[in-house]
C-alpha positions in Angstrom: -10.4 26.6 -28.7 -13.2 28.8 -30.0 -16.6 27.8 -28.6 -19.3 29.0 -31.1 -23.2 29.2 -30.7 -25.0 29.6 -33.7 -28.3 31.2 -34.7 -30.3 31.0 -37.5 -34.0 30.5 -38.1 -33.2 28.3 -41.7 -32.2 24.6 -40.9 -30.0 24.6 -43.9 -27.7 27.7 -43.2 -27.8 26.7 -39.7 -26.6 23.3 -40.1 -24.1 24.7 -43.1 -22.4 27.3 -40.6 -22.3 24.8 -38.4 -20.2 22.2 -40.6 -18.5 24.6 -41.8 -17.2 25.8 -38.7 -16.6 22.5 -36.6 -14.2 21.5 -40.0 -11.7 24.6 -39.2 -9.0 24.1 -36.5 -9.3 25.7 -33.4 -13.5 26.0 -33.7 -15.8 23.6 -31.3 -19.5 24.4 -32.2 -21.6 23.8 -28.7 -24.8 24.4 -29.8 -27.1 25.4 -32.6 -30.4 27.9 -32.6 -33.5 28.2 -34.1 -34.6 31.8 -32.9 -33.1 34.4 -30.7 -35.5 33.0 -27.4 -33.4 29.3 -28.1 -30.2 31.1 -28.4 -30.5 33.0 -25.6 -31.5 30.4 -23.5 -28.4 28.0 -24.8 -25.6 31.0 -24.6 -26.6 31.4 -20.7 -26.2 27.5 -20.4 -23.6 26.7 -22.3 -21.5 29.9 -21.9 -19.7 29.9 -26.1 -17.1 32.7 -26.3 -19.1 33.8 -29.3 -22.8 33.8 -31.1 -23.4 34.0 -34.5 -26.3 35.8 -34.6 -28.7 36.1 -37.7 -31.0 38.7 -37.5 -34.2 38.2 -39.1 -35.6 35.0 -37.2 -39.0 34.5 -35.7 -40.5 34.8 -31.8 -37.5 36.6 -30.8 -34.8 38.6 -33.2 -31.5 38.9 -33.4 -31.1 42.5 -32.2 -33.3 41.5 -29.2 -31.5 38.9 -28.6 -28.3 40.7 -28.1 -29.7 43.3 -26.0 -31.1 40.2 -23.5 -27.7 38.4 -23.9 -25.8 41.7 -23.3 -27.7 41.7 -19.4 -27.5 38.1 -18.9 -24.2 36.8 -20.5 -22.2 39.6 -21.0 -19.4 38.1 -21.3 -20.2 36.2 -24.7 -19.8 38.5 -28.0 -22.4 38.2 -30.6 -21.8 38.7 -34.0 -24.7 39.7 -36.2 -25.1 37.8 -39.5 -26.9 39.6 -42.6 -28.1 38.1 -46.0 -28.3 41.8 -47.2 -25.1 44.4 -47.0 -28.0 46.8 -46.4 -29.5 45.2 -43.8 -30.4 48.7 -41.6 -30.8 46.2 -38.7 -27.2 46.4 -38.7 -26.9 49.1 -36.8 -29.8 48.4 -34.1 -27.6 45.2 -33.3 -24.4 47.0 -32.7 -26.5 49.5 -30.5 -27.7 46.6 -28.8 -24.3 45.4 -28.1 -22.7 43.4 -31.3 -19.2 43.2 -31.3 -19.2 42.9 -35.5 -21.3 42.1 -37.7 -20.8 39.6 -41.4 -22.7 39.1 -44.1 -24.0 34.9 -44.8 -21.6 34.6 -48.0 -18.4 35.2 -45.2 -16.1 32.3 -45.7 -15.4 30.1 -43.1 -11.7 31.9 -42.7 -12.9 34.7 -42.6 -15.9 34.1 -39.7 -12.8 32.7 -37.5 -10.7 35.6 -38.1 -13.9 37.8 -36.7 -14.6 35.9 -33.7 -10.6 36.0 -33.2 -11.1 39.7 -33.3 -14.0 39.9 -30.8 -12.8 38.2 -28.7 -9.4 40.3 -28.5 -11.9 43.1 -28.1 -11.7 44.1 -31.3 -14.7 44.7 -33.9 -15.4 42.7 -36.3 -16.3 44.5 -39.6 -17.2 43.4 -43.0 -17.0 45.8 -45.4 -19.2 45.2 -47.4 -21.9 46.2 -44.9 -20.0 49.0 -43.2 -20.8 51.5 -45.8 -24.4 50.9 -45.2 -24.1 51.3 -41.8 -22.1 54.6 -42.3 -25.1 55.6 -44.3 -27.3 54.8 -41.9 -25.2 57.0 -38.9 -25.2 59.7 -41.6 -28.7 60.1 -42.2 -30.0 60.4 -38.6 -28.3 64.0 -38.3 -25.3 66.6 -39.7 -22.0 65.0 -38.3 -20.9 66.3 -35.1 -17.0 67.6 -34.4 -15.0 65.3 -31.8 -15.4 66.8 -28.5 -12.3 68.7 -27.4 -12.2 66.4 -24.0 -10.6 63.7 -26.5 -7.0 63.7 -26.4 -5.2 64.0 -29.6 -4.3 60.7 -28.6 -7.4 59.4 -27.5 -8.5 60.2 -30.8 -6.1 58.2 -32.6 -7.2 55.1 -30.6 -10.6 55.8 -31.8 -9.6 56.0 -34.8 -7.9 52.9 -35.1 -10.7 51.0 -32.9 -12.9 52.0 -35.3 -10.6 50.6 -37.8 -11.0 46.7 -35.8 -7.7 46.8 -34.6 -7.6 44.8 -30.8 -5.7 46.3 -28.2 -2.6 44.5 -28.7 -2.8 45.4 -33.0 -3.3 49.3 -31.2 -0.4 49.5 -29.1 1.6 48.0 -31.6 0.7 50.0 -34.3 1.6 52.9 -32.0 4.4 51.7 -30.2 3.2 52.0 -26.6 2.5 49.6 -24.1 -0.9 47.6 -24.4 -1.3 48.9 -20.8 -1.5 52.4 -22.0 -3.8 51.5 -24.8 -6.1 49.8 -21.8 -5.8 53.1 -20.3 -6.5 55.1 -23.1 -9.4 53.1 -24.2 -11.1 53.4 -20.6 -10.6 57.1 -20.4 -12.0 58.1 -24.3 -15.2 55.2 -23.1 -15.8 57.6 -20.3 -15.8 60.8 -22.0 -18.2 59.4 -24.9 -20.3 57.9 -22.9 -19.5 54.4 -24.7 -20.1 50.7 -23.1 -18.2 49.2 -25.4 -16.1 48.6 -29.1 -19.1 48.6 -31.4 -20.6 52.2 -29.6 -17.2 53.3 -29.6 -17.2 52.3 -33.7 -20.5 54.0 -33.8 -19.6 56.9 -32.4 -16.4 57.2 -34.2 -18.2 57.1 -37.6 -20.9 59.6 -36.3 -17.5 62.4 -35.4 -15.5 62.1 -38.2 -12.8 59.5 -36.4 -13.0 56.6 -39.3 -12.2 55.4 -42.4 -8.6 54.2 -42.3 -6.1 53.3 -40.0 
């Protein structure tokens, strides 16, 4: 069972996602939020595996509110929620510590199938905001190459995170163990100075190291 938080500022998309959700097996919705101050104050007491985060609400926004839930509960994955595929906020909430990010028309299916992701540590991407976001990573500089302290290997985990593919989807994909993915994962993390998937995605964007798997 999935145990979902969500935040929105508008009663009606709030209480909509919230139907929504509860009606799919496998989903218990704990909680609902008005702002990102409310949401951050029910994810630290009620602990949901995932917030759906909007992130244009009043008193506190989304991208602030991952950055506080990403010091207090870090153990809960947010999800940012757009209405626009060109929201540039995007990529301020990934920096912040996202895990994905979906635009408001995302079926109910398909809003499972991202917090399933997340929580496999996997990154949850909608494509029809991620070429925004590549836009946006774009425009704040040339592309860089991949450092040569990445392993050809190494690489091609990148690659592949960047691609949303979990751990166990990675080591499948490549027929090795999902040990050595683990491995891999926390050594390529090191060397780019990454805290997590949706840096890691960032980053992989920013080098060259996306756009298919």
């Amino acid at each position: 069972m999935i145990r979902v938080l969500v935040a929105d500022d508008q009663r009606v998309v709030r209480e909509g996602l919230a139907l929504v959700l509860g009606l799919l097996p496998g989903i218990d919705v704990v909680g609902a939020a008005g702002d990102g101050a409310e949401a951050v104050e029910l994810a630290e007491r009620l602990r949901p595996d995932v917030v759906l985060m909007d992130l244009r609400m009043p008193r506190c926004d989304g991208v602030e509110a991952t950055r506080r839930l990403r010091q207090r509960a870090p153990d809960v994955r947010v999800i940012a929620l757009t209405t626009y595929s060109d929201d540039r906020s995007v990529l301020e909430a990934l920096r912040a510590g996202a895990r994905g990010y979906l635009t408001k028309d995302a079926g109910g299916e398909q809003i499972r199938e991202a917090m399933r992701r997340v929580l496999q540590d996997g990154a949850a991407i909608d494509p029809a905001v991620q070429h925004h976001v590549l836009n946006a990573l774009t425009e704040t500089g040339p592309p860089q190459e991949a450092p040569d302290v990445l392993t050809p290997r190494e690489a091609e985990v990148l690659k592949l995170i960047a691609a949303g593919l979990s751990n166990g989807e990675i080591a499948r994909r490549l027929y090795i163990s999902e040990g050595t993915v683990k491995s891999h994962v926390n050594h390529l993390f090191a060397k780019i100075d990454a805290r997590d998937r949706a840096q890691a995605v960032a980053y992989a964007y920013r080098h060259g190291l996306a756009g298919g798997a």
